[in-house]
N, C-alpha and C positions, 0 to 999 in steps of 0.2 A: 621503621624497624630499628634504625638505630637508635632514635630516644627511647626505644623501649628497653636495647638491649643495656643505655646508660642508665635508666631508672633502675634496671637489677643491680647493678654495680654499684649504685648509692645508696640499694637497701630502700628504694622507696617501693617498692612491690617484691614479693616473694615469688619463690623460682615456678611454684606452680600456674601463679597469674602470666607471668610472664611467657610458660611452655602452654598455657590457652592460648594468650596471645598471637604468639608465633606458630600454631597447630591453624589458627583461622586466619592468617594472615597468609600462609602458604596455600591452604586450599583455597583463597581468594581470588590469589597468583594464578594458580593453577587455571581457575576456572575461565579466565582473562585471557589465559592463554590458548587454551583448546577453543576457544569459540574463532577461531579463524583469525579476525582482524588485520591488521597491517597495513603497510599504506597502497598508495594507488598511484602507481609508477609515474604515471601523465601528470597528476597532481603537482605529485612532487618534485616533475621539471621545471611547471610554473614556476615555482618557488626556487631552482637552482638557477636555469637559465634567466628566468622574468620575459614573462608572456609577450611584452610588448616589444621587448628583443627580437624572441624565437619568431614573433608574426614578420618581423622585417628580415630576419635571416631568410626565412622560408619564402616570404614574398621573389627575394631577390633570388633563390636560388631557382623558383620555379620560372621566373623570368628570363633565368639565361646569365645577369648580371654576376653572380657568381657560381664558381662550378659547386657540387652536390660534394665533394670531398669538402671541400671549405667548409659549407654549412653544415656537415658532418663532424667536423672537427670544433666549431662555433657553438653547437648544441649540446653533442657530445652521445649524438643518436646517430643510426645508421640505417640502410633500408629501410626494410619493413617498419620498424619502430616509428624512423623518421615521418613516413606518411602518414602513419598512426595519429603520431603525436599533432600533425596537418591537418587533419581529420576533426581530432578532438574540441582542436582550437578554432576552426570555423575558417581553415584556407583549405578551399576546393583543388582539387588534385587536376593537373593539367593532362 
């Protein structure tokens, strides 16, 4: 959007190419947008905490070795979510 809206400003396209442009480049937006998408919470723990971590937090917390506020606080999940998140990743719930 922006090299589009610097080729109007250099005159390398006329204001009408440009308002096509940006008429199909918003309902593109649009359309990208209404169709739901987003991320997927659990996903996206992997990737903040790193799986191989959260499996050893959780290991240990169902163990006993640490209390569930620690690994609560180590994750950055809380109940529900936390077992969720145990679930997902393939540690059986004690």
């Amino acid at each position: 959007m922006v090299a589009a809206r610097r080729a109007l400003d250099l005159g390398l396209v006329d204001r009408s190419e440009f308002v096509d442009f940006y008429r199909q480049h918003v309902s593109q937006a649009h359309k990208r947008g209404a169709s739901g998408g987003g991320g997927d919470f659990y996903n996206n723990q992997n990737t903040r905490v790193g799986e191989l971590f959260a499996k050893h937090v959780l290991h240990a917390a169902f163990e006993g070795r640490i209390g569930f506020k620690e690994a609560y606080d180590l994750t950055g999940l809380q109940g529900g979510a936390f077992q969720k998140y145990a679930q997902r990743i393939g540690i059986g719930l004690p």
